[in-house]
C-alpha positions as CSV (number, residue, x, y, z in Angstrom):
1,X,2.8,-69.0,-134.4
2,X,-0.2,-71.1,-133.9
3,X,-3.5,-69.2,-133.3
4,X,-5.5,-69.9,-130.3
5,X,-9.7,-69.2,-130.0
6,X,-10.5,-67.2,-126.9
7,X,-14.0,-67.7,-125.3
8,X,-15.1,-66.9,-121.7
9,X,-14.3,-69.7,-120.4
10,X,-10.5,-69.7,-121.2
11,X,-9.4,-66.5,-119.8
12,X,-8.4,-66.2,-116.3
13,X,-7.2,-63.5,-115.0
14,X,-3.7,-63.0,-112.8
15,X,-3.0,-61.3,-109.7
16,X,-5.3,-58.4,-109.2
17,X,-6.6,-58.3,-112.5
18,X,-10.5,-58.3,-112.8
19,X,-12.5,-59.0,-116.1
20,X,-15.7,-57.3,-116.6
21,X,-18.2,-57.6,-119.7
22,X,-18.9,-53.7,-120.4
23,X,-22.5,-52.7,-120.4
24,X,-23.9,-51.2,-123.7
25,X,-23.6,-47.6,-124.0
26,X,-27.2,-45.2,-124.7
27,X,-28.3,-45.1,-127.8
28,X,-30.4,-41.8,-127.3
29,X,-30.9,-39.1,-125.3
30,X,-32.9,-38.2,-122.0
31,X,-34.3,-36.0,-124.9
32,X,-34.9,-39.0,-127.2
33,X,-32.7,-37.6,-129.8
34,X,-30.9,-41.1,-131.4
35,X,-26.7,-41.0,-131.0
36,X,-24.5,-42.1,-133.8
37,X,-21.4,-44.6,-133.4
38,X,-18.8,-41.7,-133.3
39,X,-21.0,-39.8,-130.4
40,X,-21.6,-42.3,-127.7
41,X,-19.9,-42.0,-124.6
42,X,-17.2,-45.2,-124.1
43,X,-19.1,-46.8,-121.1
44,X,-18.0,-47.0,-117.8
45,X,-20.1,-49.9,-116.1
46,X,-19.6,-53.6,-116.4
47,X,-20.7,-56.7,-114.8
48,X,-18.1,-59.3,-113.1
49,X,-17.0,-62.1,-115.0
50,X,-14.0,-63.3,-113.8
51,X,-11.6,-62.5,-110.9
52,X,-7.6,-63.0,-110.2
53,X,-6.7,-64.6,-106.9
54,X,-5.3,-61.1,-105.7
55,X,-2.0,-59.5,-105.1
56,X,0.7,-61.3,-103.9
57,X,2.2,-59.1,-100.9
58,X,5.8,-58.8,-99.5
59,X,5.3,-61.9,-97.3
60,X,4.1,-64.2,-100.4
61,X,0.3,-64.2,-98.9
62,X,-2.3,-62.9,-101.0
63,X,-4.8,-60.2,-100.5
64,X,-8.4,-60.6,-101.4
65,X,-10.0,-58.8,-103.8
66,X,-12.9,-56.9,-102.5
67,X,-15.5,-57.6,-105.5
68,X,-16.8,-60.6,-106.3
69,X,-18.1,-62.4,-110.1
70,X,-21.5,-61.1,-111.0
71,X,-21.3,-57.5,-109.2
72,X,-22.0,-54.5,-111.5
73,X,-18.8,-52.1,-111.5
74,X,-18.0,-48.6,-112.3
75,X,-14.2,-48.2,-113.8
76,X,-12.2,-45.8,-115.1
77,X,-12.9,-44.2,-118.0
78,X,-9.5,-45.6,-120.2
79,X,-9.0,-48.5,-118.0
80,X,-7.7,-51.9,-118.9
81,X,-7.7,-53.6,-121.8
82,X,-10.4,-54.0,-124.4
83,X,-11.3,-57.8,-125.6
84,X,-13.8,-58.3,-127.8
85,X,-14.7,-62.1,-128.1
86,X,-17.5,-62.6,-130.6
87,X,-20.0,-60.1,-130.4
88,X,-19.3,-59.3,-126.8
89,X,-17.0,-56.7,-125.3
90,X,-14.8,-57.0,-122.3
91,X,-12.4,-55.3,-120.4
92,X,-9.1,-56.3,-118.3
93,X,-8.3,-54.2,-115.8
94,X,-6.7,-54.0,-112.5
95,X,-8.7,-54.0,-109.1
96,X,-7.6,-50.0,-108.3
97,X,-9.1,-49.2,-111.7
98,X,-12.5,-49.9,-110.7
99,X,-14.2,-46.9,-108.6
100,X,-17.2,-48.4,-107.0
101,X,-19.8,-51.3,-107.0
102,X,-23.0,-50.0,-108.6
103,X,-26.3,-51.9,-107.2
């Protein structure tokens, strides 16, 4: 099986399926206590990278997604799918996995 290289620019995502770069997680407290690896929260915001087209409906149209690329997200906590494409991390998740926009 040949091996492909992923970047940004070659992942498009399907149907309702949104892809978000996930924002980095605290590294200390409101205290100012510093957090190892294994106690940081898996964060819950991302930006907007790249949208689907939507979902296709009975009738074959399509219905918009209500997000646009570069709006800040909140999503579900163990949505999606993680991607990590050099030193990034991304997630790919569907549109009813993401909660609300964050401004």
């Amino acid at each position: 099986m040949a091996a492909i290289t992923l970047n940004l620019s070659t992942v498009k995502p399907l149907g309702d399926r949104v892809f978000l770069k996930v924002s980095a997680s605290e590294e200390k407290t409101l205290g100012g206590i510093l957090l190892p690896d294994t106690a940081k929260e898996k964060p819950q915001i991302g930006d907007i990278v790249a949208i689907g087209p939507g979902k296709r409906n009975d009738d074959g149209s399509r219905q918009a997604i209500d997000i646009a690329v570069g709006d800040r997200v909140l999503y579900s906590k163990y949505a999606g799918t993680e991607i990590k494409l050099g030193s990034e991390e991304y997630v790919l998740l569907s549109e009813k996995d993401i909660l609300a926009i964050v401004s």
